[in-house]
C-alpha positions in Angstrom: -7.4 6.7 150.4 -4.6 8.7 151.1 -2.8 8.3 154.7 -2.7 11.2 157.1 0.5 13.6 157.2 1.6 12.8 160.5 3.8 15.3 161.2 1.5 17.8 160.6 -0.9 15.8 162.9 0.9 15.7 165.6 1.8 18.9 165.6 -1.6 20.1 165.2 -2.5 17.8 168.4 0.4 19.4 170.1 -1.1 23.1 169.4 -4.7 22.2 171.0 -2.8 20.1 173.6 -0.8 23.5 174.9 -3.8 25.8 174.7 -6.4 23.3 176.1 -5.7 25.1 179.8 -6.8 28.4 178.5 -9.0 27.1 175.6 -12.3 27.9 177.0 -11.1 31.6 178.2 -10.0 32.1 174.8 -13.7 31.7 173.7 -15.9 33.7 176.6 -16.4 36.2 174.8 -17.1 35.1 170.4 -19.3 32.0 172.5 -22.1 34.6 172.9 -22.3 34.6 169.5 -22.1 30.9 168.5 -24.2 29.3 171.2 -27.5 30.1 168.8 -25.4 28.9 165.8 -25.0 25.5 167.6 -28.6 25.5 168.7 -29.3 25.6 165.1 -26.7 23.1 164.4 -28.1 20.6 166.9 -31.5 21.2 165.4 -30.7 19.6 162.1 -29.0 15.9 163.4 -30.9 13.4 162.4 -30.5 10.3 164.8 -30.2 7.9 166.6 -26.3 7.3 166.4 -24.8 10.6 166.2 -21.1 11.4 165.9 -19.6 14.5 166.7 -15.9 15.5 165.5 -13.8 17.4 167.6 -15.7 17.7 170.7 -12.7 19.8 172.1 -14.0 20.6 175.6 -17.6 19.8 175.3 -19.2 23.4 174.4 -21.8 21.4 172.5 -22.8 19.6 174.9 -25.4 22.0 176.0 -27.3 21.7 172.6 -27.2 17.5 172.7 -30.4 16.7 171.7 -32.7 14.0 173.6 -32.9 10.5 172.6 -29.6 9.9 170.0 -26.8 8.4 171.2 -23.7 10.1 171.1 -20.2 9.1 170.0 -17.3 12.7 170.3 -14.4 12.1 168.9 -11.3 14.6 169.6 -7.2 15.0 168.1 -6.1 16.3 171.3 -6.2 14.1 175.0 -6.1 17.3 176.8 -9.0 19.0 175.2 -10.5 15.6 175.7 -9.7 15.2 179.2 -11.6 18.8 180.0 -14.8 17.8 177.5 -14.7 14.5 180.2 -15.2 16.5 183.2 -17.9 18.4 181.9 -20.0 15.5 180.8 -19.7 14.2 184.1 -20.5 17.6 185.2 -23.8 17.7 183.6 -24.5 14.1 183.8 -24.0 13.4 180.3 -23.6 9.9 179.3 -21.9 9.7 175.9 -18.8 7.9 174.4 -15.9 10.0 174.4 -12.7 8.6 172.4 -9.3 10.1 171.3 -9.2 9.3 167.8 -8.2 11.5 164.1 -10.8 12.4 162.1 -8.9 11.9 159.2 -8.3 8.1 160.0 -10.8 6.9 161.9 -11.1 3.2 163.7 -15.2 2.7 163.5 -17.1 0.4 160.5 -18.2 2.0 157.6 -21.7 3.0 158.0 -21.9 3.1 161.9 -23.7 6.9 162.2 -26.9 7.9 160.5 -25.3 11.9 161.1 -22.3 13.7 162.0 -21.4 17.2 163.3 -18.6 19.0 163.7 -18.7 22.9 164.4 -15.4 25.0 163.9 -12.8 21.9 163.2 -12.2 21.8 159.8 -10.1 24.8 160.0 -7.5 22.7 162.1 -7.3 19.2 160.4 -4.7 18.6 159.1 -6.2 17.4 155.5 -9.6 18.5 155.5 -10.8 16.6 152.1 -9.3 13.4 153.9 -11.0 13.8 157.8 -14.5 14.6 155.1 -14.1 11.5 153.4 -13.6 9.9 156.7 -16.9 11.3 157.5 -18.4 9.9 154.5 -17.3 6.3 155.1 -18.9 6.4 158.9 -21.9 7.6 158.0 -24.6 5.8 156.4 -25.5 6.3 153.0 -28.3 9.3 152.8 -26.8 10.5 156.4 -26.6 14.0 157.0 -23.4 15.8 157.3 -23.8 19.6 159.5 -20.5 21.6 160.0 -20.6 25.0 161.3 -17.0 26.6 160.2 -15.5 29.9 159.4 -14.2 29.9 156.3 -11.6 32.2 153.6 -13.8 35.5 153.4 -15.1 35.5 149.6 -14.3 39.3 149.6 -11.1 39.6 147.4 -9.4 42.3 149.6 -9.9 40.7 152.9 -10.1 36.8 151.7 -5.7 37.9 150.7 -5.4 39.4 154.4 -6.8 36.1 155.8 -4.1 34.4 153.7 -1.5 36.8 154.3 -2.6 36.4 158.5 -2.8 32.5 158.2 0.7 30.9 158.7 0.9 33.3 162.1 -2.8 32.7 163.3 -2.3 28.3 162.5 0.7 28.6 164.5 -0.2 30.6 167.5 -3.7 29.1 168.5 -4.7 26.2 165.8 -6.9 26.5 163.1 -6.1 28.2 159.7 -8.3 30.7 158.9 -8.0 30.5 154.8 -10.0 26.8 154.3 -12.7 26.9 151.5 -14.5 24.4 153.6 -17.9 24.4 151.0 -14.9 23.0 148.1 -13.4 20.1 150.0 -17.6 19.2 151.3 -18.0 19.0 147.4 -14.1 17.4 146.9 -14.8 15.0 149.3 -18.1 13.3 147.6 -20.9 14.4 150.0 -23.6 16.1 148.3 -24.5 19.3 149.6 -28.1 20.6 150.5 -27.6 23.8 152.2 -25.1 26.5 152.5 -26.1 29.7 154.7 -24.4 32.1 155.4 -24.3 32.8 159.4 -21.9 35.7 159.9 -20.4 38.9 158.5 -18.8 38.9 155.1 -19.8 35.3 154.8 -16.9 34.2 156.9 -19.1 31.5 158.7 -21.1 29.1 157.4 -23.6 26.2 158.3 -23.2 23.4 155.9 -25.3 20.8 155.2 -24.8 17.9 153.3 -25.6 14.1 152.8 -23.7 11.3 152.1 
């Protein structure tokens, strides 16, 4: 397996590191939306070890379900530090680690699911942090990303590409991935593919190992 680009890793970790102040402002107001998207999200984990990628500041925690035990994993310490305080907050208990998706320190097989809701947009090498995904969890685990993906429209999917350089550099994620590809690139087989927004720009994904 290839290894991370770590320049563009850390300067991805910078980005959510400077914004992680303001990070949950940023969202107030698209969060109305997305808080039934990750209800729905939550509603498809299987369990009982459940890893989450890029918990940012803990905006899922809310939709944790009972009874799994869960592991979040995040690029940035700063975004880290804030998902901290509000699992203490709610009186969470869960595992919360700094660590890169795309090169990950558990055993193969250690989660029977994963979830990750608006993050492949920002990794670095997205078909490497999903092949990650694939060695963690157990064979016939499910997979469930929520992203927003390259508009399939042919007009507005070359504005998001024209708009990407500037919007990745400003606030994080890139706004061109074809997220349902690197699923399939990356080996997981996928089971579900639903469009959840306007144009088909988001997506819930479902997939197994």
């Amino acid at each position: 397996m290839a290894d991370p680009d770590m320049r563009e890793t850390r300067a991805t970790q910078a980005r959510y590191n400077r914004i992680a102040p303001v990070y949950d402002l940023m969202e107030l107001l698209p969060e109305r939306r997305y808080s039934s998207w990750r209800q729905r999200v939550w509603s498809l984990v299987e369990g009982p070890q459940v890893l989450e990628v890029g918990v940012g500041t803990g905006k899922n925690f809310p939709y944790h379900p009972p009874n799994v035990q869960i592991t979040g994993i995040d690029l940035s310490d700063r975004m880290l530090a804030r998902a901290r305080r509000r699992a203490e907050q709610m009186g969470r208990a869960l595992t919360l680690r700094q660590m890169d998706v795309q090169a990950m320190d558990f055993p193969d097989n250690t989660f029977d699911s994963a979830v990750a809701t608006f993050v492949f947009c920002s990794v670095p090498d997205p078909v490497l942090g999903l092949r990650e995904i694939a060695r963690v969890v157990r064979p016939g685990g499910r997979v469930v990303l929520l992203e927003h993906v390259r508009a399939e429209n042919a007009l507005l999917g070359r504005l998001m590409d024209w708009l990407d350089p500037l919007v990745a550099r400003l606030m994080g994620p890139h706004i061109n991935r074809r997220t349902v590809d690197n699923v399939r690139r990356a080996g997981l087989t996928i089971e579900q593919v639903e469009d959840i927004g306007a144009r088909g720009i988001f997506k819930l994904i479902v997939a197994r190992v």
